[in-house]
C-alpha positions as CSV (number, residue, x, y, z in Angstrom):
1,X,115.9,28.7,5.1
2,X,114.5,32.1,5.3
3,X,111.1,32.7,7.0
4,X,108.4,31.8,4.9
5,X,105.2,34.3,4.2
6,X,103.3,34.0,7.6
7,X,99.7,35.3,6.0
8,X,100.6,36.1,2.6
9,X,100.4,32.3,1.8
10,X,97.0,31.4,3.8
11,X,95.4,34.6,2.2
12,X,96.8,33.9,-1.5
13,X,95.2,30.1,-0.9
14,X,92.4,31.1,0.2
15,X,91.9,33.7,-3.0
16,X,92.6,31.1,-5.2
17,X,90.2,28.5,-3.4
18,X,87.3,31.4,-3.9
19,X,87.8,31.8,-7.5
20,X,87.5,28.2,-8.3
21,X,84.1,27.8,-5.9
22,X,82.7,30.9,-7.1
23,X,83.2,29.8,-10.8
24,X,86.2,30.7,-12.4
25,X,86.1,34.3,-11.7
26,X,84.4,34.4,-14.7
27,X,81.9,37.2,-14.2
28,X,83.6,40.5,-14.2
29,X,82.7,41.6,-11.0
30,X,84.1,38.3,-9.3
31,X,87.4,39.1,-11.3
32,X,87.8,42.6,-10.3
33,X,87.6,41.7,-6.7
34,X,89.3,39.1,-7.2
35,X,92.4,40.6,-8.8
36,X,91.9,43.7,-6.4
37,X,93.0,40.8,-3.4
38,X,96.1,38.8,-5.5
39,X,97.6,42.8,-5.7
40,X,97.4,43.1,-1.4
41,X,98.2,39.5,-1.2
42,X,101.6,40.2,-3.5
43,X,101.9,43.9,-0.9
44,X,102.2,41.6,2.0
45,X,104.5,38.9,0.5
46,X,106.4,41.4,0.2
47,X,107.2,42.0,3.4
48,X,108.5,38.6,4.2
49,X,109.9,37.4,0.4
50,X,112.3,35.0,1.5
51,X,115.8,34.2,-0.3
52,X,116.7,35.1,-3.9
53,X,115.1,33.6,-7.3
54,X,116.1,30.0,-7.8
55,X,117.5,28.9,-11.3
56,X,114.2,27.0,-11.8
57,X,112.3,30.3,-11.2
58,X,113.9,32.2,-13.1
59,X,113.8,29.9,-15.9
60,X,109.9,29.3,-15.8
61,X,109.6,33.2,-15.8
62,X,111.4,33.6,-18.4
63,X,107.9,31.8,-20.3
64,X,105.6,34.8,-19.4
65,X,108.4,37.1,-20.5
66,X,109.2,35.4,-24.0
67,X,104.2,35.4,-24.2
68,X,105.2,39.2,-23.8
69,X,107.9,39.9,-26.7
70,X,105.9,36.9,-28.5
71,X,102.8,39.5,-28.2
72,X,104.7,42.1,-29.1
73,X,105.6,41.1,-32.8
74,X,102.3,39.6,-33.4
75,X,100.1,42.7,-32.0
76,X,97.0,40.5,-33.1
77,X,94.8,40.6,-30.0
78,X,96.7,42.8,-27.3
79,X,93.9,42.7,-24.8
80,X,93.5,38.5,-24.7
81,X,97.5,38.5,-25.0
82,X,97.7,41.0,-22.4
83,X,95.3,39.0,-19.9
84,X,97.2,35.3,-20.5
85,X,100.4,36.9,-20.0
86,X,99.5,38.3,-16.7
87,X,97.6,35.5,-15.7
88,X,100.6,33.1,-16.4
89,X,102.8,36.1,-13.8
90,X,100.2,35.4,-11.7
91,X,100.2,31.5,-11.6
92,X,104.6,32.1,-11.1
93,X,104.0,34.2,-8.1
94,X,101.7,32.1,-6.5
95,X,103.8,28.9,-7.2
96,X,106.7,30.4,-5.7
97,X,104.9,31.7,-2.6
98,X,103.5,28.3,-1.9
99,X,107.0,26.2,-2.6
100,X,108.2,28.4,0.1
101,X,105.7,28.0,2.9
102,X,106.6,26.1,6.0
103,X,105.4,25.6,9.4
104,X,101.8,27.0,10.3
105,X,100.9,29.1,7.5
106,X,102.4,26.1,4.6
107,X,99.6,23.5,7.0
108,X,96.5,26.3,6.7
109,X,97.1,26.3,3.3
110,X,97.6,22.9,2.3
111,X,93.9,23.0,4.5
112,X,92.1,25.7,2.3
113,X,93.2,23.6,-0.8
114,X,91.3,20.5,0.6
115,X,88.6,22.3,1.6
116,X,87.9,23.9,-1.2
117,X,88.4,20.5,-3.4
118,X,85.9,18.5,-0.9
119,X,83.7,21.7,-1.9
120,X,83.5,21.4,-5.4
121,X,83.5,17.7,-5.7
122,X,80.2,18.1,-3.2
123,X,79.1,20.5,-6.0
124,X,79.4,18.3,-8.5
125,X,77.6,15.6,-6.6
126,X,74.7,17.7,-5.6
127,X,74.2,19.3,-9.7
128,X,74.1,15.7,-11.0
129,X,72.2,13.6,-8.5
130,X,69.3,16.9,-8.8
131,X,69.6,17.6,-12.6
132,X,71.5,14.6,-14.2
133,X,73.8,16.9,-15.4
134,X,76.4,18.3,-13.6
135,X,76.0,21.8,-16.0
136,X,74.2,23.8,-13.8
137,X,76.4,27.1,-13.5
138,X,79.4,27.9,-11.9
139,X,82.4,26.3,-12.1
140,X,80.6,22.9,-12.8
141,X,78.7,24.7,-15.8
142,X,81.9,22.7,-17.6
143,X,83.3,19.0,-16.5
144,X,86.3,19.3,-17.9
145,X,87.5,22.7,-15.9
146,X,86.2,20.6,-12.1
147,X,87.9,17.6,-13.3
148,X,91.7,19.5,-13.9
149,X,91.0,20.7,-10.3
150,X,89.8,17.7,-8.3
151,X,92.3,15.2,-10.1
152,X,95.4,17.2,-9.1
153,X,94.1,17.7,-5.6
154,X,93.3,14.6,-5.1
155,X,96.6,13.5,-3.2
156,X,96.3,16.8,-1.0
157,X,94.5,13.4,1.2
158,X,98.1,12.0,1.5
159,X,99.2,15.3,3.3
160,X,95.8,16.7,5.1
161,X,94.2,13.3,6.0
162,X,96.0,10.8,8.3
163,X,93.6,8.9,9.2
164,X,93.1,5.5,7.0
165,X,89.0,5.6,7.4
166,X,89.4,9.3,6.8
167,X,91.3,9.2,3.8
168,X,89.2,6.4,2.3
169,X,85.8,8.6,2.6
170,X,88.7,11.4,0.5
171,X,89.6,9.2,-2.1
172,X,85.3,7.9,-2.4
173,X,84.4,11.8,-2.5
174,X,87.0,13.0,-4.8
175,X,86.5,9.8,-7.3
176,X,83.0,9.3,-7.0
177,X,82.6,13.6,-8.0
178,X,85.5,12.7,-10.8
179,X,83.8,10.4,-12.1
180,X,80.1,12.1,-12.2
181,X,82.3,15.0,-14.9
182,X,82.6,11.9,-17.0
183,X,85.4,13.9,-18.4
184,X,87.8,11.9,-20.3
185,X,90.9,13.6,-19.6
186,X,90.6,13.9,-15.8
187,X,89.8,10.0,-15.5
188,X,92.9,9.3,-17.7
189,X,94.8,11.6,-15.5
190,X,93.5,10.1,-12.5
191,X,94.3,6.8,-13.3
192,X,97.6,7.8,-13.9
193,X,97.8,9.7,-10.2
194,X,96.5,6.8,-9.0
195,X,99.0,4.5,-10.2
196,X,102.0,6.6,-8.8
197,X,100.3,6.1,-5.6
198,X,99.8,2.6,-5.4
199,X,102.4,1.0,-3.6
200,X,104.4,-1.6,-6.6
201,X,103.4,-5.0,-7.4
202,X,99.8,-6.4,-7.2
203,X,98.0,-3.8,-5.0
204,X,99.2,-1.5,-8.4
205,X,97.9,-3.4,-11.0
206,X,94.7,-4.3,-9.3
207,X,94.5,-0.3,-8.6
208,X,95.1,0.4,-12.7
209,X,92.9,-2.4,-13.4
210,X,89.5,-1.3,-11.5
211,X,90.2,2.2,-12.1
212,X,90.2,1.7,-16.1
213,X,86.9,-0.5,-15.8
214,X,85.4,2.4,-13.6
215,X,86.7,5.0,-16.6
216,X,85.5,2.9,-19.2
217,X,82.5,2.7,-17.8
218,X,82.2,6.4,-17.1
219,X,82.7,7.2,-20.5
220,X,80.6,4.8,-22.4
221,X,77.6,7.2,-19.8
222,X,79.0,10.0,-20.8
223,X,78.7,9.8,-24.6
224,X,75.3,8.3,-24.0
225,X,74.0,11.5,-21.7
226,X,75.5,14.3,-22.8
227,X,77.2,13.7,-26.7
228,X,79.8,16.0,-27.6
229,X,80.2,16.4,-31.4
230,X,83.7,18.1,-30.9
231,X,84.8,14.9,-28.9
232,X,85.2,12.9,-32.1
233,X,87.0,15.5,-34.1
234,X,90.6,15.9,-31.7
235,X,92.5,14.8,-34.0
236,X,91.1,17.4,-36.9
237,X,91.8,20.0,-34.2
238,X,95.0,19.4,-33.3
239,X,95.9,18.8,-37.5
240,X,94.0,22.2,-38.0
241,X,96.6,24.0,-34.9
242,X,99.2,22.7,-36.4
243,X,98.5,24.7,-39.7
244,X,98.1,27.6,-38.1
245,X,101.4,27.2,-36.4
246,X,103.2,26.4,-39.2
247,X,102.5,30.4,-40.7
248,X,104.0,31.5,-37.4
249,X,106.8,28.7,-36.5
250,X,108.9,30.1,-34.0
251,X,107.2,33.2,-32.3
252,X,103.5,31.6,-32.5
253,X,100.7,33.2,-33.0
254,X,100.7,34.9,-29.7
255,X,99.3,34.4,-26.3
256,X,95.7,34.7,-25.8
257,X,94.9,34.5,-29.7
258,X,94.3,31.4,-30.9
259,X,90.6,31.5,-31.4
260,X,91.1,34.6,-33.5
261,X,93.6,32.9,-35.4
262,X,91.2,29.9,-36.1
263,X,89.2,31.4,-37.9
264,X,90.6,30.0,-41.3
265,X,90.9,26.7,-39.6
266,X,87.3,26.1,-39.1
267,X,86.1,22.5,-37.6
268,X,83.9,21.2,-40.5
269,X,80.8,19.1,-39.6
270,X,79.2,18.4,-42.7
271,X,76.3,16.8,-41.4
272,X,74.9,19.9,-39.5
273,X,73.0,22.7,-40.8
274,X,75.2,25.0,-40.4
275,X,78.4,23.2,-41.3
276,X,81.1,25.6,-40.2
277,X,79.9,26.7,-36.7
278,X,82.2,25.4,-34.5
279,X,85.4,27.5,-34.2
280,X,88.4,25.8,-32.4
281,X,88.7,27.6,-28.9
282,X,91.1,25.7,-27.5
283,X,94.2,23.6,-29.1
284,X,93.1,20.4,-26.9
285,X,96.4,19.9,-25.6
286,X,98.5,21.9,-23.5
287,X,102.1,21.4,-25.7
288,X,100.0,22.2,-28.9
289,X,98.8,25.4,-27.2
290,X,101.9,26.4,-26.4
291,X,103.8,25.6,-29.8
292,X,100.8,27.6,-31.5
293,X,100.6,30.2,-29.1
294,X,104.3,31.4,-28.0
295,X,106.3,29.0,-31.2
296,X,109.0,26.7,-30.9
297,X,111.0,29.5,-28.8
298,X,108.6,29.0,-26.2
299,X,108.2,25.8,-25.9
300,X,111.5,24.9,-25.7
301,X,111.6,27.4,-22.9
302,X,109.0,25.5,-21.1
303,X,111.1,22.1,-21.7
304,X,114.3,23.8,-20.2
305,X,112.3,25.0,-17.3
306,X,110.8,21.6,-16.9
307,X,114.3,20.2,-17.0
308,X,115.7,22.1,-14.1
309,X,112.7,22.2,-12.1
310,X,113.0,18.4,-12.0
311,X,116.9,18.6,-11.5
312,X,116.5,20.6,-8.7
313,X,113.6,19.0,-7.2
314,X,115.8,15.6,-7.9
315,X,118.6,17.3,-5.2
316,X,115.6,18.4,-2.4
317,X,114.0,16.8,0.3
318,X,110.0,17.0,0.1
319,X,107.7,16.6,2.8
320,X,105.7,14.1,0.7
321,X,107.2,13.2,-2.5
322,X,104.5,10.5,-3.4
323,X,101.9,12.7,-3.3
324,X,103.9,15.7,-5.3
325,X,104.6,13.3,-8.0
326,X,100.9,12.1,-8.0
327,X,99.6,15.2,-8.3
328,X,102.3,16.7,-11.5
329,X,101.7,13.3,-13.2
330,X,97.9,14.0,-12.9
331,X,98.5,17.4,-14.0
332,X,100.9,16.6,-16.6
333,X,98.5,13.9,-18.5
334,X,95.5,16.0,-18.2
335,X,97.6,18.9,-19.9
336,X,98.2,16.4,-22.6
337,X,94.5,16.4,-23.9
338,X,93.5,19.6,-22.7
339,X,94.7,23.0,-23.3
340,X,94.6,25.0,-19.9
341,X,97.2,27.0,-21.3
342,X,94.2,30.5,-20.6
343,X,92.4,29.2,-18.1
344,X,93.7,30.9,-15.0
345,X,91.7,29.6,-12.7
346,X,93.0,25.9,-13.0
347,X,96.7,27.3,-13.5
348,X,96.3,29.3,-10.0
349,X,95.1,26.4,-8.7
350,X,97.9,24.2,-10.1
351,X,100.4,26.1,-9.0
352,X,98.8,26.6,-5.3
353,X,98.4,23.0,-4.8
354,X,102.3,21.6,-6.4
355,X,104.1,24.2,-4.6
356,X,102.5,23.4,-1.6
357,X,103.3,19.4,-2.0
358,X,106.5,20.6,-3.1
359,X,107.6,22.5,-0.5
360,X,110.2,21.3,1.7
361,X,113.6,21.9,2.7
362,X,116.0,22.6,-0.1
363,X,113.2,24.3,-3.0
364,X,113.1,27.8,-2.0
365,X,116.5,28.8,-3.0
366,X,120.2,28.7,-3.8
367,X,122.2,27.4,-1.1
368,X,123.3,30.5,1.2
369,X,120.7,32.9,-0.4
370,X,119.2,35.2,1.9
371,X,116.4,37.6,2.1
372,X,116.8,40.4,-0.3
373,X,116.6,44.3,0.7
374,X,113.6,45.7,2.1
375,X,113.8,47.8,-1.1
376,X,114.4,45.0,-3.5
377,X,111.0,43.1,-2.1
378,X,108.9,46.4,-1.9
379,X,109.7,46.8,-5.5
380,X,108.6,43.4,-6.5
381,X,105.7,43.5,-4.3
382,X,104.5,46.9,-5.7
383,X,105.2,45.6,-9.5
384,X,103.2,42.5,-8.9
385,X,100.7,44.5,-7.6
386,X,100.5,46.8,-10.6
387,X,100.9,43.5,-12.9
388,X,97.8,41.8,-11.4
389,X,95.5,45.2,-11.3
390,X,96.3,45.9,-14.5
391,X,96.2,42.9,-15.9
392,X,93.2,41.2,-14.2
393,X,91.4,44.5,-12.4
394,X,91.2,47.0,-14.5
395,X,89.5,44.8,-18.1
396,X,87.3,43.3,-15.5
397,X,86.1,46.8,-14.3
398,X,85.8,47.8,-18.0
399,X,83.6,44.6,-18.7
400,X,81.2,45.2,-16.1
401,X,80.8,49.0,-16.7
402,X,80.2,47.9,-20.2
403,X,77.8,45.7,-19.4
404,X,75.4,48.1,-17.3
405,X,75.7,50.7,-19.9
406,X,74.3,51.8,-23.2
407,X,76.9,52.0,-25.7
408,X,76.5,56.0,-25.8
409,X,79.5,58.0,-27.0
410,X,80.5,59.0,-23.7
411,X,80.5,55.5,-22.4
412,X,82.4,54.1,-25.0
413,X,84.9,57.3,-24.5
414,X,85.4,56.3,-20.5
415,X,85.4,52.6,-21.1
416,X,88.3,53.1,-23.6
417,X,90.4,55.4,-21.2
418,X,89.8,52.6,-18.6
419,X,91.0,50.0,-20.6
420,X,92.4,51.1,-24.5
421,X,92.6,47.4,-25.6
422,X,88.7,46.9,-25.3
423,X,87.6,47.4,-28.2
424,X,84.0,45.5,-27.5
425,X,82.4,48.9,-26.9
426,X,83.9,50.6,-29.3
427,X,82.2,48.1,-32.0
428,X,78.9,48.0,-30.2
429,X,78.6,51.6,-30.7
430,X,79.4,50.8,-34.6
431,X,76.5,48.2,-34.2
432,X,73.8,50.4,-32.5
433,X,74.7,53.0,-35.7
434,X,74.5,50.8,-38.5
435,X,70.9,49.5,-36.8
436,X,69.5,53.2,-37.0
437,X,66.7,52.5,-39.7
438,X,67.0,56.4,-41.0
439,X,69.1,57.7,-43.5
440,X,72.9,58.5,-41.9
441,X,73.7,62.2,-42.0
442,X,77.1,63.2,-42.1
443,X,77.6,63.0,-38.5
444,X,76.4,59.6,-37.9
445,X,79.0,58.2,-40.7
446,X,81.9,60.1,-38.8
447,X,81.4,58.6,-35.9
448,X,80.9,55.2,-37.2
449,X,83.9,55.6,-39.4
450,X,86.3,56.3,-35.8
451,X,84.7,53.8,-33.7
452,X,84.8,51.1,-36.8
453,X,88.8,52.4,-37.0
454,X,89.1,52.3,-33.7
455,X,88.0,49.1,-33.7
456,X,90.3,47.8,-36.0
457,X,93.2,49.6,-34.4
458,X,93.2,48.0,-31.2
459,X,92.2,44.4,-32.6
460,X,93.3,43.6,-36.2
461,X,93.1,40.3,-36.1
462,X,89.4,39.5,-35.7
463,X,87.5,39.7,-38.6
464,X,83.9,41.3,-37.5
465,X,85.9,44.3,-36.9
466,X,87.0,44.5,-40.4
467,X,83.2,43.4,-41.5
468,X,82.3,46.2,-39.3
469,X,84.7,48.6,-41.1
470,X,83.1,47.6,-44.3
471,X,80.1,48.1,-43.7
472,X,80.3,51.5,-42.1
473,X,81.6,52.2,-45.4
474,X,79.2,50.5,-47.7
475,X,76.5,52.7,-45.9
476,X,78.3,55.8,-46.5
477,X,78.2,54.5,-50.2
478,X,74.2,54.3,-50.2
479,X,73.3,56.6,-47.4
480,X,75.2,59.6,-48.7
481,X,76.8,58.6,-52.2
482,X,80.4,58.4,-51.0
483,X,83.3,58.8,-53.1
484,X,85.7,56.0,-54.7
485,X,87.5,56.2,-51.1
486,X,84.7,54.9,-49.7
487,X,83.9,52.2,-52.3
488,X,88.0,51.1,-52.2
489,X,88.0,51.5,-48.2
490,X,84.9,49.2,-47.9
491,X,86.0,46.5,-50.6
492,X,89.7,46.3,-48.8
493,X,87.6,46.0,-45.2
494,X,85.6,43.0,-46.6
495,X,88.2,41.4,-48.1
496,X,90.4,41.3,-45.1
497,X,87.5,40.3,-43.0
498,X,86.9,37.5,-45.8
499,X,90.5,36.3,-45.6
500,X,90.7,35.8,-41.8
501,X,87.4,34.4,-41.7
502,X,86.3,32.8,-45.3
503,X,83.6,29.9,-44.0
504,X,81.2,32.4,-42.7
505,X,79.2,33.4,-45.4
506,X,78.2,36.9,-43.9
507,X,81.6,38.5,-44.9
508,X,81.2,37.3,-49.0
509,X,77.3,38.5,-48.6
510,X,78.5,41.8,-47.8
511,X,81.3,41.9,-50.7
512,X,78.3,40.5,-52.9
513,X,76.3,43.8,-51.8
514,X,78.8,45.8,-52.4
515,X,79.2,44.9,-55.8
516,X,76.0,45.1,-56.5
517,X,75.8,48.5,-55.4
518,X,79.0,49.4,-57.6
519,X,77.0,47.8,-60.4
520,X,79.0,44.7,-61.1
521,X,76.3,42.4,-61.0
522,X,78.0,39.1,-62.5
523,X,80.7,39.6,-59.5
524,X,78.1,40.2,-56.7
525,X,76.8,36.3,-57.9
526,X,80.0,35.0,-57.8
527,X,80.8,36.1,-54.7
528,X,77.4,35.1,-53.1
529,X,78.0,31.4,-54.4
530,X,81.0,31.4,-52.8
531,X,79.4,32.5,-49.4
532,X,76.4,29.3,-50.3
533,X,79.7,26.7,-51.3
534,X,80.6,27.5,-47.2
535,X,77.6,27.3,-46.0
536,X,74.5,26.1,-48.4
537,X,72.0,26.8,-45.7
538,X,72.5,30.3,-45.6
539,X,68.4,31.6,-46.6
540,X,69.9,35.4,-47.2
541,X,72.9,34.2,-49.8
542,X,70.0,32.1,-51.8
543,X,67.8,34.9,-51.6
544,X,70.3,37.3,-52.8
545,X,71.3,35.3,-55.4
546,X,67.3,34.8,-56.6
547,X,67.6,38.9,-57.0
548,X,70.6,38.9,-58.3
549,X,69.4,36.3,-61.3
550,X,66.3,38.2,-61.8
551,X,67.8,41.1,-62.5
552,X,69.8,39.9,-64.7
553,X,67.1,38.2,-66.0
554,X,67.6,34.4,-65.7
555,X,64.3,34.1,-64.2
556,X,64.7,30.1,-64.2
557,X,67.8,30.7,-62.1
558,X,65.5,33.1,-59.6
559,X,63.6,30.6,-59.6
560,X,66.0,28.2,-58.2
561,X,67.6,30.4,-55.7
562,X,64.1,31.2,-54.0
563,X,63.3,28.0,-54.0
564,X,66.5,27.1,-51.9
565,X,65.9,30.0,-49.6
566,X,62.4,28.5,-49.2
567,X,63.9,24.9,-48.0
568,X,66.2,26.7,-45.5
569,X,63.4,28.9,-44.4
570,X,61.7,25.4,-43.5
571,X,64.6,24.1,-41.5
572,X,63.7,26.7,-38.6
573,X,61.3,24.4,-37.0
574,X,63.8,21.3,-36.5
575,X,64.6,21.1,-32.8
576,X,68.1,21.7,-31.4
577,X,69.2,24.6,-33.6
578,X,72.2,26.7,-32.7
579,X,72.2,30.5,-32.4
580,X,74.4,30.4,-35.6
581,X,72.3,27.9,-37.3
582,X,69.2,30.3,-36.8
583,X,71.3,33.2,-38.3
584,X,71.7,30.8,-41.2
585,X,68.2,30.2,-41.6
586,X,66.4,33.8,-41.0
587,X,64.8,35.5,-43.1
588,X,63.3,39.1,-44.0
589,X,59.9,39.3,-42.8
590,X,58.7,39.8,-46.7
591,X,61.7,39.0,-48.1
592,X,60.5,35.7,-49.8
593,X,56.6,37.2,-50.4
594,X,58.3,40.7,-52.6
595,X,60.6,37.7,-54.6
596,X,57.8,35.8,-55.8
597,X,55.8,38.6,-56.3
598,X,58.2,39.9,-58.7
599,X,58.7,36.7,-60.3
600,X,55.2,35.5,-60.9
601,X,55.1,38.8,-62.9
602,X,57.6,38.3,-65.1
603,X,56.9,35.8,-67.9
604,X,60.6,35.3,-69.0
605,X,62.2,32.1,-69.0
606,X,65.9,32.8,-70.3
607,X,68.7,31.9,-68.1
């Protein structure tokens, strides 16, 4: 076999080791370095790429490539579809670098992987023995995403620890922090790991049987410390991915942009004040993410990929095949009721730690395949480099310089040559117009008319850039008088915004306002019930509506309506609110006092 990476493999472990102890990567900064190291880490693979694709490479490559055309015909989100797809290059190259390793640099490697594991299940040991809770920041601010890392690492002991009193104190670290996560997934996946470990017969069963009472018990604290409403409502999840999969069967909905495409498919929770906050933000299952995301073209991709991986694996010798298939069975039943299908810091990982159990004579290529051309691996080198700081650099960069800067029109101008597919800054200059109390002149309303379009451009498929749109327009309409453009523009913005996103009541309040300014008043009540029918705690829709009524001068009606806005007004003080639920429930500083003003001075009683 050809000459493995001698410091391209140690370096890209120990990247991938920092980004799960520092969190994810998830603060911009982080990211920005941290793509700015995967791009020299792919310049000096380069140098030493050893043998020619594989058949199984090229076939799980050929995933990331379908995201890409999938992304293409979509054109929903490109800047989340842009960032998945990368990060899905990213977690290829770093699987076949580590398949590949051998000798010194494959053993510093495999040690970087076990320390950073014993790191973060100290983590999680220290954040809930000090605060009862192991969501404390970092990457143990979430259970779940420390649980997909330590359970697939946890047979790195087999391979780094040889000692039998040594390995013991692994498996007590690793299970005891697994087990603190009380996530529900990881234990399942770790029982599962654990049971391809056991040696067959008794000391098996007796393994599966005091892992599940350990579980069990994990879970029943779990519920009772730290409830999680969404934890009961999978299954509506996974019925509500489905119907958004079946509008786009075969090419999905696109990498990256599932949230955005949920937005129809809202969890419902009638118990709650505000019934419809909770949008689905992951598909709870890796196959389900992938069927929504990239269609039934893609996932059959990924089940032909999975099928000659395994051949070929089948034919190889591993250096320790017990522990490889502990760790892909962990991975593989955690993937079944989680979706890590975007989160790139447990797919780096994943790869990192199975290609490094898997490597071993007979993985890295064809039989007689040698090293390619200098020029061939300078090329790849230099295009994953590009990939990675274009893909993961340069949006990180854009982030952070957007969030340590006013949105002025020159900063939204540089952010947007930095990165076109933002379109954040672009709508919080729309934002920071439409909250200037004066009247617009003509030059506020052209600016907010091209960011708003911009806006829209860049990312159609999210519906507070078409709410944005409408209102830019509706403000034209009573700042400046407009024209029936203006009036048509706004009412298709609304709608649109209404149609990707119809259980938020905002978007129908807005429609409701503009019809009232047209002067259809008997629409602008219809459409505010309809935002109250999604979401009956809304104070602004029942106040609203109490104007609406008294102008038309069913002042028993008003009455009603104020006296709804007046119970939701109420519900502020009840503890444990949401941010949305307190959106639900504000009102105008004299909103309620003007109402009743007008309608103790009005002795009508007609409906």
């Amino acid at each position: 076999m050809a000459r493995g990476p001698e410091l391209a493999l140690p370096a890209a472990a120990a990247t991938v080791v920092a980004v799960a102890v520092l969190g994810g990567a998830f603060s911009p900064a982080q990211r920005a370095v941290v793509g700015s190291l995967l791009a020299v880490v792919w310049l000096v693979a380069a140098r030493e790429w050893s043998g020619a694709t594989s058949a199984e490479e090229a076939a799980v490559l050929a995933i990331p490539i379908w995201g890409a055309l999938s992304a293409i015909s979509t054109g929903a989100a490109p800047l989340a579809s842009k960032e998945t797809i990368v990060g899905w290059v990213v977690a290829w190259a770093l699987w076949r670098l580590a398949r590949r390793g051998a000798g010194r640099p494959h053993t510093v490697a495999l040690g970087l992987l076990a320390a950073g594991t014993a790191a973060i299940a100290v983590a999680v040991i220290v954040a809930a023995g000090t605060s009862g809770s192991v969501r404390v920041g970092g990457l143990v601010e979430n259970p779940n995403l420390a649980a997909a890392l330590i359970v697939v690492a946890l047979p790195l002991g087999l391979v780094v620890v040889r000692r039998r009193g040594a390995r013991a104190g692994w498996i007590g670290l690793l299970g005891s922090a697994l087990l603190l996560t009380g996530s529900r997934g990881g234990l399942l996946a770790a029982l599962v790991a654990a049971g391809v470990l056991a040696p067959r017969g008794r000391a098996r069963r007796a393994a599966v049987a005091g892992g599940a009472t350990l579980g069990l018990a994990a879970l029943l604290w779990r519920f009772v410390s730290q409830p999680d409403l969404l934890a009961w409502h999978r299954l509506g999840i996974w019925r509500a991915v489905l119907a958004i999969w079946s509008h786009r069967p075969w090419t999905g909905v696109g990498p990256g942009c599932l949230v955005e495409a949920a937005g129809a498919e809202r969890i419902l929770h009638p118990g709650l004040v505000g019934r419809y906050q909770f949008v689905i933000s992951y598909a709870e299952s890796t196959p389900l993410a992938v069927l929504v995301q990239i269609g039934l073209v893609g996932l059959a991709l990924v089940v032909a990929a999975g099928f000659l991986w395994w051949r070929r694996r089948q034919g190889s010798e591993v250096a320790e095949p017990a522990a490889f298939r502990a760790a892909l069975a962990g991975a593989v039943t955690f993937g079944l009721f989680h979706d890590v299908l975007t989160l790139e810091v447990v797919l780096w990982w994943w790869a990192m730690v199975l290609g490094c159990l898997e490597a071993g004579r007979g993985v890295a290529a064809d039989p007689g395949a040698g090293r390619p051309p200098l020029g061939t691996r300078a090329t790849v080198g230099l295009a994953l480099a590009w990939l990675t700081l274009w893909g993961v650099t340069a949006p990180a960069i854009a982030r952070w310089s957007a969030s340590r800067s006013a949105p002025t029109t020159a900063e939204v101008e540089r952010i947007l040559r930095l990165e076109p597919w933002y379109a954040d800054p672009a709508s919080a200059r729309v934002g920071a117009l439409l909250a200037v109390p004066e009247r617009w002149t003509w030059v506020e309303a052209g600016e907010s008319l091209t960011w708003a379009g911009e806006a829209v451009r860049v990312h159609p498929g999210l519906a507070r850039r078409w709410a944005d749109l409408g209102r830019v327009h509706l403000r034209v309409l009573t700042d400046l008088g407009g024209t029936v453009h203006d009036a048509e523009a706004a009412r298709g913005a609304l709608d649109r915004a209404c149609e990707l996103d119809p259980h938020l009541p905002w978007h129908w309040l807005e429609r409701a306002r503009l019809e009232r300014v047209l002067g259809d008043r008997d629409a602008a009540v219809r459409l505010c019930r309809r935002a109250l029918a999604e979401e009956p705690n809304t104070a602004r829709g029942w106040l609203m509506l109490a104007r609406l009524e008294l102008e038309a001068g069913r002042v028993v009606a008003a009455r009603e309506a104020a006296a709804e806005a007046r119970r939701c007004a109420a519900l502020v003080g009840r503890p444990g609110l949401t941010d949305y639920e307190r959106e639900l429930l504000a009102l105008p500083a004299t909103g309620l006092t003007s109402l009743d003003r007008r309608l103790g001075g009005d002795e009508s009683e007609t409906r």
